[in-house]
C-alpha positions in Angstrom: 0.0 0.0 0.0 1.1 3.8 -0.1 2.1 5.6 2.8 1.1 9.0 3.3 3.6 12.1 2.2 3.8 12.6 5.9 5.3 9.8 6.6 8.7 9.9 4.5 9.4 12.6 6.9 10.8 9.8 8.9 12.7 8.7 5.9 14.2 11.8 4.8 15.0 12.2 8.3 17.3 9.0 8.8 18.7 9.7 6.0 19.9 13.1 7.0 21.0 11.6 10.2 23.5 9.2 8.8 25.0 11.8 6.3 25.9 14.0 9.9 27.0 10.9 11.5 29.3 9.9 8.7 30.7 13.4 8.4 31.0 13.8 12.5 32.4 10.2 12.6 35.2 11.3 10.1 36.0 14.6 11.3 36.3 13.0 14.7 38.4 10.0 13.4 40.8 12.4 11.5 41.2 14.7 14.5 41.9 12.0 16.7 44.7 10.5 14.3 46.3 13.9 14.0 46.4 14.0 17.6 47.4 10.6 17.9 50.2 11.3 15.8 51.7 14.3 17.2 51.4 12.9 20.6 53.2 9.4 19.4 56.2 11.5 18.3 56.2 13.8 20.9 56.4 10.9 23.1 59.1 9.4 20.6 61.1 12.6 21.0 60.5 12.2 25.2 61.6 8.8 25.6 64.6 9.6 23.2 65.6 12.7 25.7 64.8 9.5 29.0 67.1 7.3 27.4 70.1 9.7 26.6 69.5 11.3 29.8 69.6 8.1 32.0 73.3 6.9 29.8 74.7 10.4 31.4 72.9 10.3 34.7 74.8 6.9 35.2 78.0 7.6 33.9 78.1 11.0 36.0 76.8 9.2 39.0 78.9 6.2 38.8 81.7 9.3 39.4 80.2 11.4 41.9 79.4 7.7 44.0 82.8 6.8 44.1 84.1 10.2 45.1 81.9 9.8 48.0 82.6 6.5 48.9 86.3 7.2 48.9 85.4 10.0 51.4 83.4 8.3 53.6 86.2 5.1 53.6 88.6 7.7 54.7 86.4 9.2 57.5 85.9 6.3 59.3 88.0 5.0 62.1 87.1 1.1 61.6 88.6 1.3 58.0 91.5 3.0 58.5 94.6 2.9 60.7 94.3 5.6 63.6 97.3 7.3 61.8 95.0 9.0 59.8 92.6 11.1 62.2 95.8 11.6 65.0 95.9 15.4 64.5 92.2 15.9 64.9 92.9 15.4 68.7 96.6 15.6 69.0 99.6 18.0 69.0 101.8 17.9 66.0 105.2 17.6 68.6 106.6 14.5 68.8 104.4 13.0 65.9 106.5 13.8 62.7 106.4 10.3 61.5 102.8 10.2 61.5 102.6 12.8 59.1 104.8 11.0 56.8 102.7 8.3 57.2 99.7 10.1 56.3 100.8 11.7 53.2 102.0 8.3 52.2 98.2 6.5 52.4 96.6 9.6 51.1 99.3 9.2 48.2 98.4 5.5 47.7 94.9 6.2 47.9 95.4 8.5 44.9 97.1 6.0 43.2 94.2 3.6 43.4 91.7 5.8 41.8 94.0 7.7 39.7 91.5 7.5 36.7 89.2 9.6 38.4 91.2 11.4 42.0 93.2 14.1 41.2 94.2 14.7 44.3 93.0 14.2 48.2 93.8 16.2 51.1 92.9 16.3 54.8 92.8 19.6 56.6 93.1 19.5 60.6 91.9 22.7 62.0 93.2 22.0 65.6 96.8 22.5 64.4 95.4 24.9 61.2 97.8 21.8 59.3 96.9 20.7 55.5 98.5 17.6 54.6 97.5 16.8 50.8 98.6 13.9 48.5 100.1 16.3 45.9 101.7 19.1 47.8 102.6 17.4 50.9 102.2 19.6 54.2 101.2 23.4 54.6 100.0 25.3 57.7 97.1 27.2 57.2 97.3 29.4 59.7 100.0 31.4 57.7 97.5 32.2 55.3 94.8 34.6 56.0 92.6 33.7 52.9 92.4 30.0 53.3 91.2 30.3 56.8 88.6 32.1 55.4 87.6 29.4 52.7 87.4 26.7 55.8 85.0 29.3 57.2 83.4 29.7 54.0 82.8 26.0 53.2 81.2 25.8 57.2 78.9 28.6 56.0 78.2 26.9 53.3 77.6 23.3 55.4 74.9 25.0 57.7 73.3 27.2 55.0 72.4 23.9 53.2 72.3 21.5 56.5 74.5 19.4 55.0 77.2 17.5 56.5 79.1 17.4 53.5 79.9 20.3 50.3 80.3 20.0 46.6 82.6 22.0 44.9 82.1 23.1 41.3 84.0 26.8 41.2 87.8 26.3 40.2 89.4 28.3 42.2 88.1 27.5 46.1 90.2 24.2 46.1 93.4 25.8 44.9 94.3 27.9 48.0 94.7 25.2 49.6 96.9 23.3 46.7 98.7 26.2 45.1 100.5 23.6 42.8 97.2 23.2 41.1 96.8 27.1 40.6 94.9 27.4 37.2 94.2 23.2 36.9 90.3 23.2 37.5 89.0 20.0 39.9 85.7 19.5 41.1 86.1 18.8 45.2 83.9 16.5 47.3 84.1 18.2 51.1 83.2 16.5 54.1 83.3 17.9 57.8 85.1 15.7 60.3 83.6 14.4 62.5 79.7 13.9 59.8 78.7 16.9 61.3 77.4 20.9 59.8 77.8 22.0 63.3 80.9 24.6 63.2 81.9 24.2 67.1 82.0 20.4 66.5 83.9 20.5 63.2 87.6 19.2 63.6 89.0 19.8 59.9 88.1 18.7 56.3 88.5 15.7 54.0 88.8 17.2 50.8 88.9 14.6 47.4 89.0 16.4 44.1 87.9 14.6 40.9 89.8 15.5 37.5 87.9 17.9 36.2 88.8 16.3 32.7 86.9 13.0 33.7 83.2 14.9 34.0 84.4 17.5 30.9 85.2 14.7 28.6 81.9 12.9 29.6 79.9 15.9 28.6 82.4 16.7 25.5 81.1 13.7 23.8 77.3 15.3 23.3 78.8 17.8 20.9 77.9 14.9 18.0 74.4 15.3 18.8 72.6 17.7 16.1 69.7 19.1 17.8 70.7 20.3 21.7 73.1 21.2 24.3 73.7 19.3 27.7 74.3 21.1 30.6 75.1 19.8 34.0 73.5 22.1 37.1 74.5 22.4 40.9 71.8 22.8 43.2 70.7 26.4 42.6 70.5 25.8 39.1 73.2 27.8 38.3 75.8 26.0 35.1 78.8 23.6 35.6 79.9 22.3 32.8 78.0 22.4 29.1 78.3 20.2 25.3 78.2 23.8 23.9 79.7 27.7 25.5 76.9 28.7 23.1 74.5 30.9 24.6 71.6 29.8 22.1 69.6 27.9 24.9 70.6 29.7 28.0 67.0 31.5 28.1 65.5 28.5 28.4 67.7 27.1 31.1 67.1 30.4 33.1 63.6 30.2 32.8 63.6 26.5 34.7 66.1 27.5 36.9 63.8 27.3 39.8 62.1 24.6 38.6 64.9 22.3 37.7 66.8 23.3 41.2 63.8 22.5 43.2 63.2 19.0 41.6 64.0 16.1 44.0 62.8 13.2 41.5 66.0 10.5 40.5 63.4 10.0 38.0 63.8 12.2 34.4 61.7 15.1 34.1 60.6 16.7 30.7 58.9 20.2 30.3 57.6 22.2 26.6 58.8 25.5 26.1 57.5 28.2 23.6 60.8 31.2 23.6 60.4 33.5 21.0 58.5 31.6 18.8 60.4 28.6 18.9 59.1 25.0 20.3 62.0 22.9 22.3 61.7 20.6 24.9 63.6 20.4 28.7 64.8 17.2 30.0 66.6 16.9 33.2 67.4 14.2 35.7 68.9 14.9 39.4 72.4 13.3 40.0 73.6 11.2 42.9 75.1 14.8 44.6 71.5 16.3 44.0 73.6 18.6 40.9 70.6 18.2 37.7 71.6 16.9 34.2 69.9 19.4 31.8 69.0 18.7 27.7 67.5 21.1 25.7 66.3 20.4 22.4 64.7 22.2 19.3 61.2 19.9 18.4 60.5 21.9 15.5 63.0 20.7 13.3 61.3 17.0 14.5 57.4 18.7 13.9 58.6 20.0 10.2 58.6 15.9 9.4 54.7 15.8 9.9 53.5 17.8 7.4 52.9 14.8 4.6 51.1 13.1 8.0 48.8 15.8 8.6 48.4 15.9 4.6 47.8 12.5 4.5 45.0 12.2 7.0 43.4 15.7 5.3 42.8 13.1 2.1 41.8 9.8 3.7 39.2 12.0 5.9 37.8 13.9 2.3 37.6 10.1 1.0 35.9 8.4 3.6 33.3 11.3 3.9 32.6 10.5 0.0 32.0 6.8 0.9 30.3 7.1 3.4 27.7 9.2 2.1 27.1 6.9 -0.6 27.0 3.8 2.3 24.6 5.6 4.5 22.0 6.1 1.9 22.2 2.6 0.7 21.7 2.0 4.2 19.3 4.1 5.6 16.8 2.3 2.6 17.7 -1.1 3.8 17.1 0.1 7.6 13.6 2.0 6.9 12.0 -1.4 4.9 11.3 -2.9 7.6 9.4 -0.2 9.4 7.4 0.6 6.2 6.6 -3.8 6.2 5.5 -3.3 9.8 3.0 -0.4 9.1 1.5 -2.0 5.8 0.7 -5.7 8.4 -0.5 -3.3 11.3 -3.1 -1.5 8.1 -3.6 -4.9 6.9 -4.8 -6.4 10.2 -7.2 -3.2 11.1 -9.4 -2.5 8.6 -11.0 0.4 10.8 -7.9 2.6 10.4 -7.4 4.6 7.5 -3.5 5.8 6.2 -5.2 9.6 6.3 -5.3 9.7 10.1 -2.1 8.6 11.9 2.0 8.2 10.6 4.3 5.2 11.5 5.0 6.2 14.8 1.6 7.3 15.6 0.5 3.9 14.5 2.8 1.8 15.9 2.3 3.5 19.6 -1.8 2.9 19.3 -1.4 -0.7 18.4 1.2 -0.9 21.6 -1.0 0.6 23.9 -4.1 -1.7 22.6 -1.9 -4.9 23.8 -3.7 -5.9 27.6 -1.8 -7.9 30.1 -3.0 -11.2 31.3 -3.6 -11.2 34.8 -1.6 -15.1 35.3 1.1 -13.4 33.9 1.4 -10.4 36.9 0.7 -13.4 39.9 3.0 -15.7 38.0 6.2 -12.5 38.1 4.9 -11.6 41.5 5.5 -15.5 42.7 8.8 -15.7 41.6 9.7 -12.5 42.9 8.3 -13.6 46.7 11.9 -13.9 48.1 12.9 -10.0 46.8 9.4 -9.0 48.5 10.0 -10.7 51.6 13.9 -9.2 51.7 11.9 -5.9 51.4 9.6 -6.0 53.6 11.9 -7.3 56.4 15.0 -4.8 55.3 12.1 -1.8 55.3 10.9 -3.1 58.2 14.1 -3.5 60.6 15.4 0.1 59.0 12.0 1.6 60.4 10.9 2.5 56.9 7.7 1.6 57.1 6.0 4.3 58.7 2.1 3.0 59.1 0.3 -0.1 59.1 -0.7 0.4 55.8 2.3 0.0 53.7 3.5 -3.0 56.3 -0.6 -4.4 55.2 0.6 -3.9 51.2 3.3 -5.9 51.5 1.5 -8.7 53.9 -0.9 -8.8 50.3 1.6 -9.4 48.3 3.0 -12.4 50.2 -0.2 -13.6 50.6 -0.2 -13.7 53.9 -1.5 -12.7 57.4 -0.3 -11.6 60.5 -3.4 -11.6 63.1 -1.1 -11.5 66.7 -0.4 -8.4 68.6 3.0 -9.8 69.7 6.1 -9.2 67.5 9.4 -10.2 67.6 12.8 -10.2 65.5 14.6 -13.7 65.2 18.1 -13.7 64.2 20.1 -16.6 62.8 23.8 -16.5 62.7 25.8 -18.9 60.4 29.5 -19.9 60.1 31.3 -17.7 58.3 34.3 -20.0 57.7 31.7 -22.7 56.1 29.9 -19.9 53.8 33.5 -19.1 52.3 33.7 -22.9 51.1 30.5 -22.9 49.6 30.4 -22.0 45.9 28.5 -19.4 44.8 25.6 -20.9 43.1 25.5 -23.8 46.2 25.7 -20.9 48.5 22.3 -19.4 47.4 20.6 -22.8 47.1 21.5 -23.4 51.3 19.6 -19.4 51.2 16.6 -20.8 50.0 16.2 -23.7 51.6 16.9 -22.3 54.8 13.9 -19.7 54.0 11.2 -22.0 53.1 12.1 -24.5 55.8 11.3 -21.9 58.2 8.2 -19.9 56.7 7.3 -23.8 56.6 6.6 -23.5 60.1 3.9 -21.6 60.3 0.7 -22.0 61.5 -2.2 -20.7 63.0 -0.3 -19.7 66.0 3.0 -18.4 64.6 3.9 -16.8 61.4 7.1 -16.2 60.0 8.9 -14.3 57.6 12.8 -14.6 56.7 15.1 -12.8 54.9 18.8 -12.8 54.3 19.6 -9.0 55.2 23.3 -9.8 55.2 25.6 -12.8 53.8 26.0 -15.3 57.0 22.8 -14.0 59.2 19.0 -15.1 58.3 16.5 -11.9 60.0 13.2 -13.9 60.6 9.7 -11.6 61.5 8.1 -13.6 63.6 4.1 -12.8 64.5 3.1 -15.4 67.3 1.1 -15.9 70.2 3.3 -17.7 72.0 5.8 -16.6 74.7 9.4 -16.6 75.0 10.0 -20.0 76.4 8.5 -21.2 73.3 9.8 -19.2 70.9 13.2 -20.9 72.8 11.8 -24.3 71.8 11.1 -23.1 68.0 14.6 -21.9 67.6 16.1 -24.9 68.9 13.6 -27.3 66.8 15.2 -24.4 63.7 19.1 -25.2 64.5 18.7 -28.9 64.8 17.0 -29.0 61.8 19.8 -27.2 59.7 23.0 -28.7 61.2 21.8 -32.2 60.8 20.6 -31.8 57.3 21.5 -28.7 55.5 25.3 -29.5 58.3 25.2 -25.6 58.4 26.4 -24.7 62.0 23.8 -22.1 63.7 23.3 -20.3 66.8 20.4 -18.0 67.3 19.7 -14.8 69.4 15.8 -13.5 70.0 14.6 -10.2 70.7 12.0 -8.5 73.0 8.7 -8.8 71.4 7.1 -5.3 70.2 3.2 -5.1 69.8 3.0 -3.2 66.4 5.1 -4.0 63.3 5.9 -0.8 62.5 8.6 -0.9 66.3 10.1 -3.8 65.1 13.3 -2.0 64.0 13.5 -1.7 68.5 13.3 -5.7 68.5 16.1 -5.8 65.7 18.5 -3.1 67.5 18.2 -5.6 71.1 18.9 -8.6 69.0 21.9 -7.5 67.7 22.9 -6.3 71.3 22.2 -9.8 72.2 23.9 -11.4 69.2 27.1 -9.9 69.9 27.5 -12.5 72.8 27.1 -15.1 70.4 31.1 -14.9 69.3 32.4 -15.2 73.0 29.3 -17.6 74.5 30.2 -20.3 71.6 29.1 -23.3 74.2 25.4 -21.9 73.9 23.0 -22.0 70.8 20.0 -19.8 71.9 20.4 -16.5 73.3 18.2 -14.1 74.6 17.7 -10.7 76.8 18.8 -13.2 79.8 21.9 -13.3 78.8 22.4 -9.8 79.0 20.8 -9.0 82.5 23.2 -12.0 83.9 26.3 -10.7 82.5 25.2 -7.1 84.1 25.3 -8.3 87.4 29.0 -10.6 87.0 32.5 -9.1 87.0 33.0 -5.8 84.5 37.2 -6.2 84.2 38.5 -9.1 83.6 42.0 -9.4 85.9 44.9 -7.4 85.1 48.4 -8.3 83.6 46.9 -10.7 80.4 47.8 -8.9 77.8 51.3 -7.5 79.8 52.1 -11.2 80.2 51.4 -12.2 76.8 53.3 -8.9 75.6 56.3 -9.7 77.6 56.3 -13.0 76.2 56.1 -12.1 73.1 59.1 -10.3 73.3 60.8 -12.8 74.7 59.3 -15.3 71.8 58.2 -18.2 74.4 55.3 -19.4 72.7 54.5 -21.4 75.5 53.6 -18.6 77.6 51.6 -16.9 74.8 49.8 -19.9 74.5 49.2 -20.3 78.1 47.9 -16.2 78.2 45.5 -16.7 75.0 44.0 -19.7 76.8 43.4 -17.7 79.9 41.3 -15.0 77.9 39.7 -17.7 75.9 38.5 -19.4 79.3 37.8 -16.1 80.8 35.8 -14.9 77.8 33.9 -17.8 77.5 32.5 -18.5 81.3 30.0 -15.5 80.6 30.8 -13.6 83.6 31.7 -10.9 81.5 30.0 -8.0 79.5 30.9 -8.0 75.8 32.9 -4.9 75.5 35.4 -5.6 78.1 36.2 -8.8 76.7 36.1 -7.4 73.4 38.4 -4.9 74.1 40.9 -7.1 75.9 41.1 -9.1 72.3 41.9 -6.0 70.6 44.9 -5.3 73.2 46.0 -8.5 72.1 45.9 -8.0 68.6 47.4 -4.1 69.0 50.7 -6.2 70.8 51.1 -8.4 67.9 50.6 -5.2 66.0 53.2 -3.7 67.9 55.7 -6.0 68.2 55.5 -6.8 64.2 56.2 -2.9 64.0 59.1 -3.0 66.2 60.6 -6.1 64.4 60.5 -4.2 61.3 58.1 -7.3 59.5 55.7 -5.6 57.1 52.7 -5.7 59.1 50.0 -5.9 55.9 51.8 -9.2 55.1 52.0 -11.0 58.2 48.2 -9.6 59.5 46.7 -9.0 55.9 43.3 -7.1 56.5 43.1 -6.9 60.3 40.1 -5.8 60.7 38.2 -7.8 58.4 39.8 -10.6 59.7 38.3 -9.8 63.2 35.1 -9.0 62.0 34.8 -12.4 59.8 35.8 -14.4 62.8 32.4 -16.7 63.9 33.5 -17.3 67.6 36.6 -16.6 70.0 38.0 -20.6 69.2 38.5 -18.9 65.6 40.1 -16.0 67.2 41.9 -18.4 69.1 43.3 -20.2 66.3 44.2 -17.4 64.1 46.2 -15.3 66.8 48.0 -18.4 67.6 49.6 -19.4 64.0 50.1 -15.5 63.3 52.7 -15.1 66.2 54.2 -18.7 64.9 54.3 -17.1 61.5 55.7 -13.9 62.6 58.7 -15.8 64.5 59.6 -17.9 61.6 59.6 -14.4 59.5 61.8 -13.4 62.1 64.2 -16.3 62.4 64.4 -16.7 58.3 65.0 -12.8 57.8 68.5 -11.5 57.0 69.6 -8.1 58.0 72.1 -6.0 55.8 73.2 -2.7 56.1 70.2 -1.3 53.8 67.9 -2.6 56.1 69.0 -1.3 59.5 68.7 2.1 57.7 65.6 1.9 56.4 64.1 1.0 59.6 66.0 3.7 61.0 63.9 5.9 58.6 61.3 4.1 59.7 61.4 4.5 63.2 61.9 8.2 62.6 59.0 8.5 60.3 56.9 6.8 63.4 58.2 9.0 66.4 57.0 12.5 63.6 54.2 11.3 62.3 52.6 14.0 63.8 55.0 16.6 62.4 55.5 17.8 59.0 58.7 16.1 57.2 60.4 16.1 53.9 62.3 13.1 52.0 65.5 15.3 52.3 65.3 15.6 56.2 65.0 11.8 56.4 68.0 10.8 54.2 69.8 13.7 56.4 68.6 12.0 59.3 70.4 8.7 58.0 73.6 10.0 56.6 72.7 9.6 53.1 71.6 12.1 50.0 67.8 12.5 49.3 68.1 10.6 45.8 70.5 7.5 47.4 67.9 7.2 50.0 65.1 7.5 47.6 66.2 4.6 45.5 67.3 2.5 48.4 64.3 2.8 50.1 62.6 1.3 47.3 64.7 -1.6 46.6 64.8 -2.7 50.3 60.9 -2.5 50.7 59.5 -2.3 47.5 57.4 0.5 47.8 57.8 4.4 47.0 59.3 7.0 50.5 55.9 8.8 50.1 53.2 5.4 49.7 55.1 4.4 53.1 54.6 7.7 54.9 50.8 7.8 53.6 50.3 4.2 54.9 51.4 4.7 58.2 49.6 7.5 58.4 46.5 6.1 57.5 47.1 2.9 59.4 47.2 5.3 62.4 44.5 6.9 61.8 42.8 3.3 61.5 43.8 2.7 65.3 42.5 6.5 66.3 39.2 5.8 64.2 38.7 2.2 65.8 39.8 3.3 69.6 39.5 6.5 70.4 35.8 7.1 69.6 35.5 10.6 70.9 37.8 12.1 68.5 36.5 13.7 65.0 38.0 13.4 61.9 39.3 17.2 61.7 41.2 15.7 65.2 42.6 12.6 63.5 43.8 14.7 60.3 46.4 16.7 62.3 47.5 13.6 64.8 48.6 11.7 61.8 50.0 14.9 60.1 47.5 16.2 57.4 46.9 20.1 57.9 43.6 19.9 55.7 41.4 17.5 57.3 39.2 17.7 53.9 42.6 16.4 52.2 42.9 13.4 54.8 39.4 12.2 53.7 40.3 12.3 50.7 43.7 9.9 51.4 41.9 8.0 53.5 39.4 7.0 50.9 41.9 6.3 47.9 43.8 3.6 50.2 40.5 2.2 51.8 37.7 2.3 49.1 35.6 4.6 51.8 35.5 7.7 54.0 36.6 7.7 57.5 33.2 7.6 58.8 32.3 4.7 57.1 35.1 2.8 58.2 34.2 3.6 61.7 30.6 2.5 61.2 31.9 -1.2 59.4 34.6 -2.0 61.6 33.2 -0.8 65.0 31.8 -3.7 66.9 29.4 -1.5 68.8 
């Protein structure tokens, strides 16, 4: 048949639609390559400048590491003979030979790094003597200006609160040498004894490296076509360069800052636009915290993408052509089966005439004529009667349903009828550690035969309704006429029942009855007061408000010196006696003489000391513990907690015994340790590698290798581990509070930590993991 004018609207349309789509697509796909492009090579010119920066940060560091190796070896006592340091603390009278003795080692030490020491000198300001392996002995204190330079270079020490000085000028060094008067060196300084504090300096040790050995390294760059290298001390200010040309010494002045205050070992790139010209800034810090600079020109490398951007221009004007021609064979294809549809729906009503409705109009009336069969709604609402019970019980223990009412509607839906004024919340605890064994799909079969077997039970005088509100606890409404001595008897008829056929371990806890539904959220906040005993109690298998009231009126402290018992043998690693401690709780715990929180909190003490000790040991605590508190919180009774606590410590002292302590180690725990006692305070990676002797980048890298984990992740874990143990223990402190006790000055930027290590805010973790 013929379709009105009207209608081809829809037609015309479509087809207008896939001619935009087909130009947006291309446009979009042609934009993208571009860009795609011209990122690819700027990332081709990045990792070029990474590469050829790393080759120079290694050869340069390998230079500047052994300079201050040598230095260190000479400054302390264990590796040398005492010869050596004598004149720090003694006169030179009577000790002539041991200045000859001197000179000779320092001479000997020069000629076992003669490829890269030019010379190495010790200056002992006690006796204002300079004994140096090239020029042999000189007293300063006949020469004005060089006092001054020992004054200078303590200046320098404290300015910089370092305990040790690079030296990149030529000239410092060669008051003290005057043989190498117009020979440039490059001097490594440190105080003796490691210290920047002038009344505690004793003299210098002074190793110079050849300044040819760092010029010739740089030297070689000059084949490269396209930059210059520079090499940077620590105000930015140039040491050596591939090039005296001043071509890219804008650029390096406008990074000075930038590239002086950069602490990454890591190499850093930055785009520069000066005076119309594109070129790229790599630079890399150096073992001595001096910077390895690169500057390249990327416009000579950007002149090679013309024929790309060419290139794309064409394949984007070609597939616009195609495509037109594809969407209109299309669009005809697409719309034939709409215009089929509309002749059948004309076809099958005769009443309706082409002049009164288009496609759409036509298809929407013939919709809205379909009617629903009534089987068909009870048939959904049947296999839905598990989702309506969960929501009626979840609505109902949340106080959401306000009236009898709504609470009525849902009773209708079930099919069912509640005609007692006595109501009561039944709860159903399950093993935890059998669930997890369970697969899935098994898992949710147990569910539902747990929840018909008991909605099984009732009768005439007691009606029940169950729903799994969490994983391992069944909520049951129960509406009965009985009282509680019976409702004892139906929960023990319940557990029997499921350990001996479904073998799923059960212990359940009743509340105090309510006489309207809509209170039954009260019933469900006293059962969970009265569940809680369930995980110490684990002898009994119904509990009610009894055993409350009889804990009330026992003991409220359980006797002092467990946990100091079990934390002194824990230090003393006699499992034994931590065994014999745990048991005492355990025994404790379970006679019921106790309320909940007190013997709740006395587990916790116990878990803080292993906590503690693992801290102390310098064991990564996440490996040996895991999750802490979701292990706590999945435990089903105290014989779990039992178990676990026991084989932790055992695991912990075989950690202990098969752990190997280096030298990398003991400092890392020292930054550890200091990172600990400051958490409070506000500290940088350069005032922790002080701390330890070592440079910020050294530190930085050795950190890493020894615990496999960045300076800054550690610092953030601890401090949100701490705030874990505030959060969890000290209840009465708010979250601005915890922010500045774990160091964060914003407390909006602790939340914001807190919730990128732990998947949720502070608050929330307070409200999972809080047993209350």
């Amino acid at each position: 048949m013929k379709l009105l004018p009207k209608s081809i609207t829809t037609y015309r349309k479509l087809k207008f639609s896939y001619i935009i789509l087909v130009i947006l697509v291309a446009l979009l796909v042609g934009s993208v390559s571009y860009t795609y492009f011209s990122s690819a090579f700027n990332k081709e010119i990045e990792q070029t400048n990474l590469v050829l920066l790393g080759h120079y940060q290694n050869i340069i560091n390998n230079v500047l590491e052994r300079t201050e190796r040598l230095s260190l070896t000479l400054s302390v006592k264990q590796l040398q003979s005492n010869d050596l340091h004598y004149f720090f603390d003694h006169p030179i009278e009577g000790n002539y030979s041991k200045i000859l003795n001197i000179n000779r080692q320092l001479s000997e030490t020069v000629a076992a790094n003669f490829q890269t020491i030019d010379s190495v000198s010790i200056y002992y300001d006690p006796v204002k003597m300079l004994i140096s392996s090239s020029t042999g002995v000189s007293f300063l204190s006949e020469r004005a200006n060089n006092v001054d330079i020992m004054e200078e270079w303590i200046e320098q020490l404290n300015a910089r609160n370092h305990k040790n000085l690079w030296i990149s000028e030529k000239n410092n060094i060669q008051t003290l040498t005057s043989d190498y008067y117009g020979k440039p060196v490059y001097s490594f300084v440190r105080a003796y004894p490691n210290t920047s504090n002038r009344a505690e300096v004793k003299g210098f040790i002074v190793v110079n490296i050849k300044a040819e050995v760092l010029n010739s390294i740089v030297s070689q760059f000059k084949n490269y076509d396209y930059g210059i290298l520079f090499v940077v001390d620590e105000l930015g200010d140039v040491i050596l360069s591939s090039n005296p040309s001043d071509e890219y010494n804008e650029v390096l002045n406008e990074l000075k800052y930038e590239i002086s205050e950069a602490e990454s070992v890591e190499p850093i790139n930055e785009n520069r636009d000066v005076e119309g010209k594109r070129v790229m800034a790599s630079h890399v810090t150096l073992y001595n915290d001096w910077k390895v600079v690169y500057i390249t020109s990327t416009d000579e490398f950007y002149s090679k993408t013309i024929l790309i951007q060419r290139t794309i221009i064409v394949i984007c004007l070609f597939a616009i052509i195609i495509g037109l021609i594809i969407s209109v064979l299309f669009t005809r294809n697409i719309y034939n089966p709409l215009g089929d549809l509309i002749k059948r729906i004309f076809d099958s009503k005769s009443d309706d005439t082409p002049d009164e409705k288009n496609e759409y109009n036509i298809i929407n009336n013939f919709i809205d004529n379909l009617s629903v069969k009534m089987e068909t709604i009870e048939q959904v609402i049947e296999n839905n009667r598990p989702l309506i019970n969960h929501n009626m019980v979840t609505n109902l223990i949340l106080g959401r349903i306000t009236n009898e009412e709504e609470f009525n509607t849902f009773l209708e839906l079930n099919g069912i009828s509640m005609p007692h004024g006595n109501y009561r919340i039944m709860l159903l605890q399950f093993s935890d550690r059998q669930l997890r064994n369970i697969p899935m799909r098994d898992r949710q079969q147990i569910k539902y035969l747990v929840m018909n077997y008991i909605d099984s039970l009732s009768d005439s005088e007691t009606v029940f309704v169950t729903s799994f509100y969490t994983e391992d606890e069944a909520t049951v409404i129960v509406n009965t006429s009985h009282d509680l001595g019976k409702m004892k008897q139906v929960a023990e008829t319940i557990i029997f029942h499921l350990e001996n056929t479904i073998k799923l371990e059960t212990r359940a806890s009743i509340g105090e009855p309510v006489s309207v539904p809509t209170d039954l959220k009260l019933s469900y906040v006293d059962v969970k007061k009265i569940s809680k005993y369930t995980f110490f109690l684990c002898d009994k298998k119904v509990f009610t408000e009894e055993v409350i009231v009889y804990v009330n009126e026992e003991k409220s402290e359980m006797p002092a010196g467990l946990h100091e018992g079990f934390a002194r043998a824990l230090r003393e690693r006699k499992m034994d006696e931590i065994k014999i401690s745990i048991s005492q709780f355990i025994d404790l715990a379970r006679s019921g003489e106790y309320e909940y929180d007190v013997c709740w909190n006395q587990l916790v003490q116990f878990v803080s000391e292993v906590q503690h000790y693992i801290k102390q040991t310098d064991l990564n605590t996440y490996d040996l513990l895991e999750d802490i508190y979701e292990i706590l919180t999945s435990m089903y009774d105290v014989i779990d907690f039992e178990n676990w606590i026991l084989s932790t410590v055992e695991k912990v002292f075989q950690t202990m015994d098969d752990l190997e302590e280096d030298k990398n180690t003991i400092i890392v725990k020292k930054a550890k340790d200091f990172v600990n006692d400051n958490l409070e305070k506000g500290f940088s990676l350069r005032e922790v590698a002080e701390h330890v002797g070592w440079s910020s980048s050294h530190f930085s890298r050795i950190f890493k290798q020894v615990t496999e984990e960045n300076f800054m992740d550690f610092v953030t874990k601890e401090r949100i581990d701490r705030a874990k143990d505030i959060l969890l223990y000290d209840l009465d402190a708010n979250i601005e509070e915890i922010a500045f006790k774990v160091g964060y000055s914003s407390s909006a930027y602790f939340i914001n930590k807190f919730k990128l290590e732990c998947g949720m805010t502070p608050n929330t973790f307070r409200m999972i993991h809080n047993k209350d």
